[in-house]
Structures are given as C-alpha cells and as structure tokens.
C-alpha positions in Angstrom: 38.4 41.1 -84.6 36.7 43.8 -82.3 37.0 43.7 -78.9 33.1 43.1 -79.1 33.8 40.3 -80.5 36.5 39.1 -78.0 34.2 39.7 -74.9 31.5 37.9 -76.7 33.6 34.6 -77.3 35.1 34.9 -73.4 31.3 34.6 -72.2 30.5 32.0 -74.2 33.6 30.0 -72.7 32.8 30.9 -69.4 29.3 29.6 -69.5 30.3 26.1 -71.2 33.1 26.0 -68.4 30.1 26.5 -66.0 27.8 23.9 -66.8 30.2 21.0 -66.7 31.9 21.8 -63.6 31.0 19.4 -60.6 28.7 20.4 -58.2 29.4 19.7 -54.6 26.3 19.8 -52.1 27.3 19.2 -48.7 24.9 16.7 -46.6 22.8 18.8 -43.8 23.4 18.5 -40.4 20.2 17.3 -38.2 20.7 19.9 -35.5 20.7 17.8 -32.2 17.4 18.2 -30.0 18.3 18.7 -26.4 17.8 15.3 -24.2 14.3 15.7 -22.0 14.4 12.0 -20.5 16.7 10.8 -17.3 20.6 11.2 -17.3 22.8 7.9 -16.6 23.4 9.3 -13.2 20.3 9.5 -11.2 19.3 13.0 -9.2 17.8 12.1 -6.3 17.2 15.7 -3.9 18.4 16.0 -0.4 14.3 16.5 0.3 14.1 13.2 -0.2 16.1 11.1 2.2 16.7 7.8 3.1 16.6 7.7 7.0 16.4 4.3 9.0 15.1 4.6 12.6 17.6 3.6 15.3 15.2 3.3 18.3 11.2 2.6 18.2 8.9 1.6 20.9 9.1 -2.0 22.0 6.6 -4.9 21.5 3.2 -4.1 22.7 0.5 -7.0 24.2 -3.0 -5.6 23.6 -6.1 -8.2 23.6 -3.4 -11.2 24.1 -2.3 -10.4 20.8 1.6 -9.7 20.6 2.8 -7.0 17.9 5.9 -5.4 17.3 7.9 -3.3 14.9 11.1 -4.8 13.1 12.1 -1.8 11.2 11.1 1.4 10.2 13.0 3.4 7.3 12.0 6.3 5.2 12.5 5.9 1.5 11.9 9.2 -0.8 8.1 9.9 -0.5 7.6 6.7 1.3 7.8 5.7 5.3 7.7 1.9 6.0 7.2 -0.2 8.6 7.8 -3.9 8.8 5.1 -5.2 11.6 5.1 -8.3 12.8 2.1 -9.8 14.8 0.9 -13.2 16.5 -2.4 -15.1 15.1 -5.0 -15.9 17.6 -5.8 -19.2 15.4 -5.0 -20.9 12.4 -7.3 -17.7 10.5 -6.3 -15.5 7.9 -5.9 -12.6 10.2 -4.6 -9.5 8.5 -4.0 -5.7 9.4 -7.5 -4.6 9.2 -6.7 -0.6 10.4 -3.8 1.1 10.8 -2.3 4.7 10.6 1.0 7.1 10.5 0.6 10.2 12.5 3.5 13.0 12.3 3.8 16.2 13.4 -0.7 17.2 13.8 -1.2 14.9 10.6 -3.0 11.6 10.8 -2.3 9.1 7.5 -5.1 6.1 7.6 -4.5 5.4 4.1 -1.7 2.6 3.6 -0.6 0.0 1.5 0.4 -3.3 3.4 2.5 -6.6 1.5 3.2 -10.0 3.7 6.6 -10.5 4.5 6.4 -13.6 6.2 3.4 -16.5 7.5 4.0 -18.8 10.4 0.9 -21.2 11.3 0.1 -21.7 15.2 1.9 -25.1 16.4 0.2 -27.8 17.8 2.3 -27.5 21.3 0.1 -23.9 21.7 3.0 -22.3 20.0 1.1 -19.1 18.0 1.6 -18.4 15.0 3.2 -15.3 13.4 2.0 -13.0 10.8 4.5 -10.1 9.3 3.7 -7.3 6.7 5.4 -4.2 5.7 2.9 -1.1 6.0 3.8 1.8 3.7 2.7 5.3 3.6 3.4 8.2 1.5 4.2 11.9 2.9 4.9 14.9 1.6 9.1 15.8 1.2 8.7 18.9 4.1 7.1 16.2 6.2 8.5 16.7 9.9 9.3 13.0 10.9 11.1 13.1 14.1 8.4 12.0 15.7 6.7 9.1 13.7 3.8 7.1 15.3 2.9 3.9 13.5 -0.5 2.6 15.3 -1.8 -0.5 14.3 -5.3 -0.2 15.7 -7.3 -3.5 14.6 -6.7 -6.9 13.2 -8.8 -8.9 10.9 -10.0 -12.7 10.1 -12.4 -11.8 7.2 -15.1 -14.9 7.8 -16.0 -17.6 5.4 -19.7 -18.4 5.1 -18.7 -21.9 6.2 -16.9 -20.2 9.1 -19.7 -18.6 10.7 -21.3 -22.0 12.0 -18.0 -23.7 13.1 -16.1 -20.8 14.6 -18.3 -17.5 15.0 -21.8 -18.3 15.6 -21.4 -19.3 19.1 -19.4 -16.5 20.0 -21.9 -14.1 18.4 -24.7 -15.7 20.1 -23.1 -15.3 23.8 -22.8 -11.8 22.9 -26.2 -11.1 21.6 -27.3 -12.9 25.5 -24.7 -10.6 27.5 -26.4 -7.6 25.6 -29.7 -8.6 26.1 -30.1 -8.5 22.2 -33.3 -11.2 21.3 -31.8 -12.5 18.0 -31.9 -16.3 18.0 -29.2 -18.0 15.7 -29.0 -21.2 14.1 -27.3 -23.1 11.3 -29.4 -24.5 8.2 -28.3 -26.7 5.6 -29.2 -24.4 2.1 -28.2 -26.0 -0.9 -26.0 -28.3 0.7 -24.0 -25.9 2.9 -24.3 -25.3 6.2 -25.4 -21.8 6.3 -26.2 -19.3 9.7 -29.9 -17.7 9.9 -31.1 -14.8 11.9 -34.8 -17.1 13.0 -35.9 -15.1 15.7 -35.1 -11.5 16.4 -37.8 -8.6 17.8 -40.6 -7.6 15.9 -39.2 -4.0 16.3 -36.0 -4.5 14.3 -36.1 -4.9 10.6 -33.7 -8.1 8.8 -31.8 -5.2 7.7 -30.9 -4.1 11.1 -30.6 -7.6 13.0 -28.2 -8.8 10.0 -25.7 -5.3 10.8 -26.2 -6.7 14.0 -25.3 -10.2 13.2 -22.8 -9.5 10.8 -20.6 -6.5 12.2 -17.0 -6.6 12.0 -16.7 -6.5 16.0 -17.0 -10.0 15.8 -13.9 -10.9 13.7 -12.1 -8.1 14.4 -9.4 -7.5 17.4 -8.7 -3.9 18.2 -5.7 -2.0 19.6 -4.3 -0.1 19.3 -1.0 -1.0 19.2 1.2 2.0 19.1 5.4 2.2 17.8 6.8 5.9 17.8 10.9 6.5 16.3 12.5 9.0 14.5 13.1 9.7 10.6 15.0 12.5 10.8 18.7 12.4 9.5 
C-alpha cells in the first residue's frame, strides 16, 4: 500500500478511538460570596461604652413628694436611669415630664418602663412608684456631667374621678383666683359627670373648659434634679 493509504487508515483509527473514549466533566465550583451579616463574635466599638455611675445626687423632697435615683448606667447609645418616687394617693401617678441634660444639650424626649408598684398602706405608709427612664445620645456625647431632672408627675383623671377627688380642689382654686366658674356634678346617662354651669359671660366654653380641665390640677411639679458621671 501507499503511504496515502497508511495515513488514511491511522485517521480513521484515531477518530473511532475518539468517540468512544469516556468523557470526564468536572462539577463547577460555586465560588463562595463573601459573608455581609454579623460574625459569631460581636464588635461592639470603644465609642460605645458601658459606664455605671458610682456617685449621684441624693434623694430630693419637692411638693412632699420623695424621689430618688437607684442607678444610672450608660449602655451603647442609651443612658438610663432607674427612678424611684412616692405616690401622693392610691392614683396612677406616673412620670409626666422629665429630661437628660449633658454638656449645653437638653434631651426631653424619653422612653420610661415600671420597675416596680407599691400601693400607699393604711398606717399612712406611701406608696412607691419605680420606672427606668431611658434616653438616647449620640457616641461623642460628653457625659461627665449627666443631669437627670424629673420635672413633673402625673395622675391622668378618670371622668368618674373628677367629682370624687378633683372637683373640690379645682373649685377652691378657681375662688383663691378670683376665677367666676361655678362647678357641679350631674348625673348624664347614669354617671356622675362634672359641668362648667356658671362661668362669665366674657369667656367662651372653650376657654372656661382649658381652664377647668388643665393639667395643673393633676399634675405635681419639680423639679427633682440627680447629676453623676458616665465617663469611664
């Protein structure tokens, strides 16, 4: 044969040997995204300490009502305060105002949660009322010198409560001031229920009810003032 003939018949072999050789295709790989979300160890950054206060101002007595400051601690973003203050009756008195002043910034927004509820005894014993007051500030926030003022507390009225505990007291008032609005208590759909009857011709219902119905009259005011440290 001519070596034509030869190449031609070590082609053909080649190309049968070809096609029923095994392929092999290796599996991909996923390529592996990089991880976004929290580690297993937490980062927390040295601008955001946790600092307790050692020392803060002692119990203060303002309108016969006794408050105080238990603690005081820093946490992050947060600065709390765990006040603790004694009930003028058997109300549901609450922390009605109440800032955080630091360095020349003044905080009056706050977020308050009830630790702890003690009702008045009948031996004249008071009763005791404790919340923890939070606010938030900013990590650069210079906190040795921390003022937490609680500057008024609350007994938000029922409209029962007006006849049986406030309308007296509002009335006395309204004489001392020299105020000619006349109270009384009328039974409306089967509830006893204080009316404005008489006020000046002067005043409109819209002004004598402000009058009637402003929160001096079941509110107790400060302030009661605490000042520590938060600085590490």
């Amino acid at each position: 044969m001519s070596p034509r003939i030869y190449l031609i018949i070590l082609v053909l072999i080649l190309a049968a040997l070809a096609c029923t050789a095994p392929i092999s295709i290796e599996p991909a790989i996923p390529q592996q995204a990089p991880l976004t979300g929290p580690s297993a160890t937490p980062f927390f950054a040295e601008s955001y300490p946790t600092t307790a206060a050692e020392a803060i101002s002692p119990k203060q007595v303002v309108s016969g009502i006794d408050v105080r400051v238990e603690r005081a601690w820093r946490e992050g973003k947060q600065v709390y305060a765990d006040v603790c203050f004694t009930l003028p009756d058997g109300s549901d008195w609450t922390i009605w105002r109440a800032s955080l002043k630091y360095a020349d910034v003044v905080l009056p927004e706050y977020g308050a949660t009830m630790l702890s509820f003690q009702e008045p005894t009948g031996d004249g014993q008071p009763g005791l009322r404790c919340d923890t007051l939070e606010f938030y500030v900013p990590p650069d926030a210079d906190l040795s010198t921390v003022t937490v003022s609680v500057e008024a507390i609350a007994s938000l009225p029922r409209q029962e409560d007006y006849c049986t505990i406030y309308m007296s007291k509002i009335q006395q008032t309204f004489v001392e001031r020299g105020v000619a609005i006349a109270l009384d208590c009328i039974e409306v759909n089967g509830v006893m229920t204080m009316q404005i009857v008489s006020k000046p011709e002067a005043m409109s219902q819209e002004e004598a009810e402000q009058l009637v119905y402003s929160e001096e009259f079941f509110t107790i005011t400060g302030p009661w003032e605490f000042t520590f440290n938060l600085t590490q």
